[in-house]
N, C-alpha and C positions, 0 to 999 in steps of 0.2 A: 852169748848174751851176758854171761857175768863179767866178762872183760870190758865189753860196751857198757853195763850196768855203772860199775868202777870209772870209766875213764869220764861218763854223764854227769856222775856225783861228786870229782873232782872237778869237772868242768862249772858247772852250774853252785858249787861250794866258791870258785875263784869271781863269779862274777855276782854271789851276793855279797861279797866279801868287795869289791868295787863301788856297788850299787845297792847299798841298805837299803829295804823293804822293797826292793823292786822286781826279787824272782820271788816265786811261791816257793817255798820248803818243797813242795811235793815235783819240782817241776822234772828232776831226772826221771823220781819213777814216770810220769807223765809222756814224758821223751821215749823212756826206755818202752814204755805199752804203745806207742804210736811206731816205733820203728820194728817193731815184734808183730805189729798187727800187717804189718808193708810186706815184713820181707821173711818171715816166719808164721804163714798161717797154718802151716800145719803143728806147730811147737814140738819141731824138734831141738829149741833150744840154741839155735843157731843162727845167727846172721851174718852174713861176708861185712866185715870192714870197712871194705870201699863203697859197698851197697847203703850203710849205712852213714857213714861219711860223705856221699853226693845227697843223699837225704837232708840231713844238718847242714850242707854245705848251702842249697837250695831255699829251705826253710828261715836261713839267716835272713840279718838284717841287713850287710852288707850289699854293696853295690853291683849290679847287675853284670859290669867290667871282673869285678874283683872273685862274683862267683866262676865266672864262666871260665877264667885263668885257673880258677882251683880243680875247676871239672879236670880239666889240660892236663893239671901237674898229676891228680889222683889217677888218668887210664891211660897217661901216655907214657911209652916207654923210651929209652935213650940208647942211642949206637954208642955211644960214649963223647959225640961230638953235637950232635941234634935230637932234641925229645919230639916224639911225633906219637901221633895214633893212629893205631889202625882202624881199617872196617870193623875188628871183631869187637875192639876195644870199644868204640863207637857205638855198635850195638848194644853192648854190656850197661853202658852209659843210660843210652836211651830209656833199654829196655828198666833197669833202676829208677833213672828218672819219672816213666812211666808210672809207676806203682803208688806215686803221691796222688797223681788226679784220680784213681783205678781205687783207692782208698776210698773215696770219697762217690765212686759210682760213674766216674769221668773216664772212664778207661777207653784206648781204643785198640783195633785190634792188632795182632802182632806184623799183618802184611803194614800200619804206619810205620814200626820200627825201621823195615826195609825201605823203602820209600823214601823216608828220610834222611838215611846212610849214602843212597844212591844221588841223594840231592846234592850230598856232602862233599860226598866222592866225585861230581861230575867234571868230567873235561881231565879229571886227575888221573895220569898215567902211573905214579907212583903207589907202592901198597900201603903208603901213611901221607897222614898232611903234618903240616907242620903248624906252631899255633895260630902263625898270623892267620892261616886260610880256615882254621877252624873257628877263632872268635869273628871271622866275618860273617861264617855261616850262623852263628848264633847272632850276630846282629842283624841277620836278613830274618828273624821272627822266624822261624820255621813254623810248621803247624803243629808239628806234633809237640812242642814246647811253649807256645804261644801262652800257656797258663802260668809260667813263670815270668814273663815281664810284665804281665797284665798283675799279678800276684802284688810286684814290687811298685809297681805303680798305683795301686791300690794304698800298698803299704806305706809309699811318699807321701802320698793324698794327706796321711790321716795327720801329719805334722805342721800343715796349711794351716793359717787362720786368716781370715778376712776382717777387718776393721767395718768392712760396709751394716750399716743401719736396714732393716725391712721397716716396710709401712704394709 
């Protein structure tokens, strides 16, 4: 938690530092108690990394392509020649991803993680995919993630302005 603590308040210090009066002061701690409340409810003090890092990854601003590449590069491993993920890796993923709707009372139960993997995994004889076939599955909306493009869609929404007049 103090290393993620550290790495939030140099993060969110470089982009008030871009964008005068546009972050709160308070926003790391703010960060750091929303990803303590995800993935550390019992406060031991500790959150994995990458649990926290698909978290932020997620919650960005960023484009829906640009997240789901980063999910890729954060659970997938490399033979030294091609980066792929496994099932377990996928799981990992999910189940993390999971924890942002589960925050908020949106949780579902642990047999969608598997469901979703198998979705993943179907027709694939190999024990990883590789990215092309995994940003397909994340553009086929899966259900168990369905809250993240609906999230950034929302979030496009709000930069819309309409010129049209009401009577």
């Amino acid at each position: 938690v103090q290393q993620i603590s550290g790495m939030l308040m140099e993060l969110f210090q470089k982009v008030r530092l871009e964008k005068p009066g546009q972050v709160d002061p308070r926003a790391a701690a703010f960060t750091l108690r929303l990803l303590a409340a995800m993935y550390d409810r019992s406060g031991t003090g500790y959150i994995k990394a990458r649990s926290a890092a698909a978290a932020l990854i997620a919650l960005s601003g960023d484009t829906l392509l640009a997240k789901y590449r980063a999910f890729f590069q954060f659970y997938a491993v490399s033979d030294g020649k091609v980066a792929s993920i496994t099932r377990s890796a996928l799981r990992s993923l999910l189940t993390d991803l999971n924890q942002i709707p589960a925050f908020v009372g949106e949780s579902c139960a642990p047999s969608c993680v598997e469901i979703a993997t198998r979705s993943c995994f179907h027709g694939v004889l190999k024990p990883a995919i590789v990215e092309e076939r995994f940003l397909s599955w994340l553009r086929s909306e899966p259900a168990i993630l369905l809250w993240l493009p609906t999230c950034y869609r929302l979030s496009a929404t709000e930069m819309v302005s309409h010129q049209a007049r009401c009577k």
